[in-house]
N, C-alpha and C positions, 0 to 999 in steps of 0.2 A: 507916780512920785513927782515928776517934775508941774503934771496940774494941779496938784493939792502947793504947790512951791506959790502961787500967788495968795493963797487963803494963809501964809502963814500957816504951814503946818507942816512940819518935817517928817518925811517919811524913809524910814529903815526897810533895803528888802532884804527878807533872808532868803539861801537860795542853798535847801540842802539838798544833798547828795541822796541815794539809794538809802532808805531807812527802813526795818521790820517795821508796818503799820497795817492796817487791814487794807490798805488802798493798793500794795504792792505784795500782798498774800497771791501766794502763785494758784491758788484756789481760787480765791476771788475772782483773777482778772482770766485766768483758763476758763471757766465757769461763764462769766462775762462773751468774752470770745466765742465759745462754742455753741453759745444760743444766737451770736451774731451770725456765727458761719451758716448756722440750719434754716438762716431765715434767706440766707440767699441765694437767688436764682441758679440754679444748675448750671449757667452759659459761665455765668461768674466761677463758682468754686472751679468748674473744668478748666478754666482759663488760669487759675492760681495752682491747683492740684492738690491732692493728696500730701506730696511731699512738703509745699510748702506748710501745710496743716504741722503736719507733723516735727517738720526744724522750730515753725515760729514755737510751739508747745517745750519741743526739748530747750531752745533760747532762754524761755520764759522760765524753766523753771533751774536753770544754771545764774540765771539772775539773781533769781532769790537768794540763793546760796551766797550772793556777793554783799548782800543788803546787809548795812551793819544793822546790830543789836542798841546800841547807845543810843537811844532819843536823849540823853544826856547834852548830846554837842548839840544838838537842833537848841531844847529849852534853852541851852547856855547863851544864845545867841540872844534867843528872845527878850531874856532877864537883863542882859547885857546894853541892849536897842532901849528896853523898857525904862533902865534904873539911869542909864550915865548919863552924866550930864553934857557928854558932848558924842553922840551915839553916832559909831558910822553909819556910812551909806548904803556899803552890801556887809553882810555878811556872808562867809559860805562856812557849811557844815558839811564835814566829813570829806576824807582826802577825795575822794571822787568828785565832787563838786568844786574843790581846789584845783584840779589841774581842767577841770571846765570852767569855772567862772572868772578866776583869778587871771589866764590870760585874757578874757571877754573884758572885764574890767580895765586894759589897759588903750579900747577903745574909743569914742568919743561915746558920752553916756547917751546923746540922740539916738545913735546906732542899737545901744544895749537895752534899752527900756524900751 
């Protein structure tokens, strides 16, 4: 954001929250991870264990379950950066991303960016 600020070009970041997409399908990123885990060295997995196998998978999929449905409040952001004519700086979508970025935002933007 702030190197496109010399070219004259304003840029909006959106910063949403936990949303249904294929990217946080608890398939997908299980599936993902589990081909990571089989590809590493025995000294490794021994040193993480079983158990942690197993929490990080139960985490993973109590995640999901919190992920909204509404891609509605993401597009809204986007339409909103895209069409106004005086578009802010951040937006955040979905309350989880409100009580993460909206205190982030009230520090110097150097820090946050």
């Amino acid at each position: 954001r702030l190197e496109m600020r010399d070219f004259g070009v304003k840029v909006s970041v959106i910063e949403p929250g936990y949303f249904k997409t294929l990217i946080t399908s608890a398939e997908n990123v299980e599936k993902t991870f589990l081909s990571i885990w089989e590809k590493l060295p025995a000294e490794t997995k021994a040193s993480y264990g079983q158990n942690y196998l197993n929490g990080f998978l139960v985490s993973l999929r109590k995640m999901q379950k919190r992920c909204n449905p509404n891609l509605r409040l993401v597009t809204d952001c986007m339409e909103h950066a895209l069409t106004s004519r005086q578009p802010r700086t951040r937006y955040s979508a979905g309350w989880d991303a409100k009580l993460l970025y909206i205190p982030l935002s009230y520090l110097p933007s150097a820090l946050t960016d």
